[in-house]
TIBA-566434 format. One line per 2 residues: for each residue x, z negated, y of C-alpha. Coordinates in pm, whole numbers, plus 50000, padded with zeros to 5 digits. Layout:
# residues N
X Z Y | ... $
# end
This chain:
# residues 349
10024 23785 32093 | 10084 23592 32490 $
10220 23706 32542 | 09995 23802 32456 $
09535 23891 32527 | 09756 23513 32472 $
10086 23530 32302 | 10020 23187 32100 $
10079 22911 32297 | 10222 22586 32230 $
09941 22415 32441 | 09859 22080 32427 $
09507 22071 32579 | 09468 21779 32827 $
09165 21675 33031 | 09174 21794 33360 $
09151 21465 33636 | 08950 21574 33931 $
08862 21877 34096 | 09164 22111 33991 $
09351 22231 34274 | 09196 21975 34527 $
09503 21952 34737 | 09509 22323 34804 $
09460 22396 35164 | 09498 22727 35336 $
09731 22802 35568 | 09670 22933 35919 $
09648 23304 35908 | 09967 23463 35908 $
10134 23715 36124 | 10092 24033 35942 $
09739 23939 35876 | 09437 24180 35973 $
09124 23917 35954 | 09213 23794 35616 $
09389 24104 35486 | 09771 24036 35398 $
10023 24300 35514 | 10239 24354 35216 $
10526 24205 35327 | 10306 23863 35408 $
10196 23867 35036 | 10409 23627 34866 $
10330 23632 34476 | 10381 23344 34201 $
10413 23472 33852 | 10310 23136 33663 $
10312 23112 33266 | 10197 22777 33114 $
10536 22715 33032 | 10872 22818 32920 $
10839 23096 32598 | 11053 23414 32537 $
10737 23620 32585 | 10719 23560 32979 $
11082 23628 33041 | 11006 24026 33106 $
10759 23873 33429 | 11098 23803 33604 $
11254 24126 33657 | 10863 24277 33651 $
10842 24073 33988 | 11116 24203 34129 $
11044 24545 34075 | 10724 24475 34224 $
10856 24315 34516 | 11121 24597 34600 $
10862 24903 34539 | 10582 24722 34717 $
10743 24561 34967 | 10596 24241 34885 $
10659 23950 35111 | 10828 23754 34817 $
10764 23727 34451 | 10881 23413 34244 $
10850 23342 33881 | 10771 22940 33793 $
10765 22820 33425 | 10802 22452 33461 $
10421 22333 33388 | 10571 22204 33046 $
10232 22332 32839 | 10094 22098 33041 $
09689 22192 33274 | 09770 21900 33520 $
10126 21991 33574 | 10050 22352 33599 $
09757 22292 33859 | 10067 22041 34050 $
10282 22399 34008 | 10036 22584 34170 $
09939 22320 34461 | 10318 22359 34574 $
10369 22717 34566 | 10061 22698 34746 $
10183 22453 35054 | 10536 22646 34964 $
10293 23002 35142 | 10249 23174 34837 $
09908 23340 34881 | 09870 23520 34529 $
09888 23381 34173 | 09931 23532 33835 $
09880 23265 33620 | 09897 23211 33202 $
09654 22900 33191 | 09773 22597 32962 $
09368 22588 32869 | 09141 22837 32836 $
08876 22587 32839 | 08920 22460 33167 $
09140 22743 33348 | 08842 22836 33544 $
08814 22563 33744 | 09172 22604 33861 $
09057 22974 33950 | 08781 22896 34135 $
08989 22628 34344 | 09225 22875 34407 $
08978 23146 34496 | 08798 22870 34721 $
09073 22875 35003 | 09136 23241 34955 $
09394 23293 34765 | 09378 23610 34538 $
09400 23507 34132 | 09456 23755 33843 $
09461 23585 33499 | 09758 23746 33330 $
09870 23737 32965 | 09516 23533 32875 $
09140 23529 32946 | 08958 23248 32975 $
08797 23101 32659 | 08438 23228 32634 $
08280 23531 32813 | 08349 23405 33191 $
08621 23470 33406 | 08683 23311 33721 $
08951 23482 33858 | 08949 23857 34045 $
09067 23996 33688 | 09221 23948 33367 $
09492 24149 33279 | 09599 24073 32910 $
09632 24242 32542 | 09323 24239 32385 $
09455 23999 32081 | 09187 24071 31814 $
09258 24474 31855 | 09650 24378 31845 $
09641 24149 31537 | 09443 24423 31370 $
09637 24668 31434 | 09907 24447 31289 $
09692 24354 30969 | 09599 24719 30919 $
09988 24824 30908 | 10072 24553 30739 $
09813 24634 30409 | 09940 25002 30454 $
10283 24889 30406 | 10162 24693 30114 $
10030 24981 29943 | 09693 24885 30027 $
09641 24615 29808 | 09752 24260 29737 $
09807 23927 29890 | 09799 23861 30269 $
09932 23584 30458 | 09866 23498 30837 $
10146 23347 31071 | 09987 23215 31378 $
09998 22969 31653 | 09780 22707 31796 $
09469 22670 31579 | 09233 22566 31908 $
09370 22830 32121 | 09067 23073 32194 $
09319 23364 32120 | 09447 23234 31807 $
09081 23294 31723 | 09045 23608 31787 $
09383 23701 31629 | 09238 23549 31305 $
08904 23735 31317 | 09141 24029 31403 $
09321 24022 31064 | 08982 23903 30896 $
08846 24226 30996 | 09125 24464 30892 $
09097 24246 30519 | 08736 24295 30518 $
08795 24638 30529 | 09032 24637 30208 $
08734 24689 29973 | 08815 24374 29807 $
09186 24524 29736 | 09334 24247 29951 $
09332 23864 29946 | 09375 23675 30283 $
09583 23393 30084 | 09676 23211 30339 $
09628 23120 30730 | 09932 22908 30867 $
09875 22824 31186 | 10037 22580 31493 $
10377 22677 31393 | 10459 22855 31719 $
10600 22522 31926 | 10948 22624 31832 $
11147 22858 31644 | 11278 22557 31381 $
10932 22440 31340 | 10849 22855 31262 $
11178 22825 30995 | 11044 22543 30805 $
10705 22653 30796 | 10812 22952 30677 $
11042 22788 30384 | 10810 22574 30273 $
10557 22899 30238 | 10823 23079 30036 $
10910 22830 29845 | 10540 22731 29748 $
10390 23058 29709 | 10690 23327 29747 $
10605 23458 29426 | 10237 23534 29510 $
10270 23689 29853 | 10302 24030 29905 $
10251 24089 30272 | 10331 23825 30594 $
10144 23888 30906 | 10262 23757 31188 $
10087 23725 31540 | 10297 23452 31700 $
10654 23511 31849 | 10813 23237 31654 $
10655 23233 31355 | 10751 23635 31329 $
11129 23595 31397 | 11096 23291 31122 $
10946 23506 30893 | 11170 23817 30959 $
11504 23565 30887 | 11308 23404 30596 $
11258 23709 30410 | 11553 23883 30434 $
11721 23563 30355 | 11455 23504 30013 $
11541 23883 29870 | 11201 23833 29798 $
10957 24193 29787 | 10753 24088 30114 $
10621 24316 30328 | 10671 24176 30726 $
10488 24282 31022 | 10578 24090 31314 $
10481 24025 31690 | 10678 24127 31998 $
11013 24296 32030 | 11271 24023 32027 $
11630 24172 31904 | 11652 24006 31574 $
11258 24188 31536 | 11376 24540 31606 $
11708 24529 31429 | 11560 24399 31100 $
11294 24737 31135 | 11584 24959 31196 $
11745 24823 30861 | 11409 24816 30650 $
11401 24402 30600 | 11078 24433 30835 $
10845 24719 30780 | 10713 24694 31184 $
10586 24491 31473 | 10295 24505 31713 $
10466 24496 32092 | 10237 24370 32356 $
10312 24481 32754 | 10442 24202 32979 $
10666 24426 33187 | 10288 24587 33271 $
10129 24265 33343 | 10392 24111 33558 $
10411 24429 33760 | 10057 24583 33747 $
09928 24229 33821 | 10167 24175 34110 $
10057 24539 34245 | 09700 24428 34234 $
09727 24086 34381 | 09871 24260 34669 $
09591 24492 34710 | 09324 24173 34682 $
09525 24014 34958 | 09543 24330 35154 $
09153 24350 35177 | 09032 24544 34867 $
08793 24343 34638 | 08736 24436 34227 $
08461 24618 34168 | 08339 24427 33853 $
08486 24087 33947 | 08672 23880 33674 $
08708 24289 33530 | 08915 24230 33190 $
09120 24517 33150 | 09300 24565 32796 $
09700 24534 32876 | 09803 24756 32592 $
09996 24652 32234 | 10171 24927 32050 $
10278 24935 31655 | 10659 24982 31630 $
10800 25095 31285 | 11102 25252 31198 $
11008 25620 31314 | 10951 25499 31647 $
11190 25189 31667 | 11404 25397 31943 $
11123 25559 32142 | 10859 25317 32159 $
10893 25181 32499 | 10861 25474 32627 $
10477 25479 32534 | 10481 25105 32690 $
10601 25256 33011 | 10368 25511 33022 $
10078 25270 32952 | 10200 25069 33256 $
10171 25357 33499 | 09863 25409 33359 $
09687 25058 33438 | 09836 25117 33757 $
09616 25414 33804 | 09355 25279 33634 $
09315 24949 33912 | 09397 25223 34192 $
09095 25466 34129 | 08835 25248 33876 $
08817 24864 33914 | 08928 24840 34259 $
08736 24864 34573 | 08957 24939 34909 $
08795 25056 35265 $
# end
């Protein structure tokens, strides 16, 4: 969960060469401008995930929403880092000389994201970490919108042994095993085990099968087909690994309980028919437009008042009762954070 708060990420973690963001340079100040506060329509926002993944897709039309209701100078939405830090911090240098002044960026690695954020931040551009926090406690950009992953994956655990009948065997579906948020997605179903009373067994942890949906499939035959018979609950917190599982299932007959991640079609249909018993949605509509609403306030003058402020993004546990309705509880979270940024975290004279 990028979408997670990281959906799992198909990062390959590459040392960073040099200061990141070195070529960044500011641009004169623009008409529109106030000192260094932006007008709205001189705020030009770039929605930038690591890479390309089905969880980001919602940031496009998010953007545009933004940019209509705001009247944002531009908005534009750039995936092509390829999973890559360097290539992403290349992305960002060109939107940069490009005039975009305000970045929402997924960072290829938590580990080193910060220093991109602080380059950023160094010529005055306003940064919100969307989708992911930093790894560890610190966070270099003016906030961090994201789901908080460990509640999510609980959540997800916790419905998951319900729909088990509170007892049996448990197996985990996750991504990339050194992604911080894979971490706390593990310590997130951990925790919802641990409170079992012993009733439940945490068989199995699969993780770095979220690169690609046919990597998900085979993981998810070979699992079957190893250990089928001793499985009595799959949760997933990855996007591909939960589609793979939802299709593996169905396809085995076999008496599995399946709690996915995310909302993709194949997710909710499979609820509505009873092959999956429910998924854990995370909000990227909210951070793609929340985030481009409050990059526009930082470049219009107002600072955070807790800076690097994490602020919880929202996930939401869809079942069959509320397989119709659900996103109705998404929007309302969105308007919300909204609110929230408006009269709590931010700071405007």
């Amino acid at each position: 969960m990028r979408p997670f708060v990281r959906v799992a990420s198909v990062v390959t973690l590459l040392a960073l060469g040099g200061a990141a963001l070195s070529a960044c340079t500011k641009k004169t100040e623009d008409p529109g401008t106030t000192g260094n506060a932006k007008t709205p329509d001189t705020v030009k926002v770039a929605l930038v995930p690591g890479g390309a993944h089905p969880y980001f897709q919602p940031w496009k039309d998010a953007g545009a929403s933004a940019k209509s209701e705001f009247g944002l100078g531009d908005v534009t939405f750039n995936e092509t880092a390829g999973w890559d830090q360097t290539k992403q911090n290349d992305v960002l240098n060109s939107l940069a000389a490009q005039g975009f002044n305000a970045f929402g960026i997924f960072g290829v690695s938590p580990d080193n994201i910060n220093s991109t954020f602080e380059g950023l931040k160094a010529k005055g551009y306003a940064v919100g970490s969307l989708a992911s926090c930093p790894a560890g406690s610190v966070n270099k950009a003016d906030f961090c919108l994201s789901t908080d992953v460990e509640q999510a994956a609980y959540k997800a655990a916790t419905a998951a042994i319900a729909a088990m009948g509170g007892q049996g065997n448990l197996v985990h579906l996750t991504g990339n095993k050194v992604d911080s948020n894979t971490q706390r997605r593990m310590a997130g179903v951990e925790k919802a085990v641990g409170e079992a009373g012993g009733k439940v067994t945490l068989l199995q942890t699969v993780t770095d099968i979220d690169v690609d949906l046919q990597s998900a499939q085979k993981a998810v035959a070979d699992l079957l087909a190893a250990k089928g018979s001793q499985i009595n609950g799959i949760v997933t917190t990855a996007y591909n690994p939960a589609v793979a599982a939802a299709e593996g299932v169905k396809q085995s007959k076999l008496p599995i309980k399946v709690l996915a991640i995310d909302d993709d079609k194949a997710i909710l249909d499979a609820i509505r028919e009873g092959s999956v018993s429910g998924t854990v949605v995370q909000n990227p509509v909210g951070q793609g437009y929340v985030g481009s609403f409050v990059l526009m306030k930082l470049a219009g003058g107002c600072t955070m008042k807790t800076p690097g402020q994490v602020v919880d993004s929202g996930s939401f546990v869809v079942s069959k009762d509320n397989v119709e309705t659900y996103d109705n509880e998404r929007k309302a979270k969105t308007a919300e954070l909204k609110t929230a940024f408006e009269s709590q975290y931010l700071s405007c004279s």
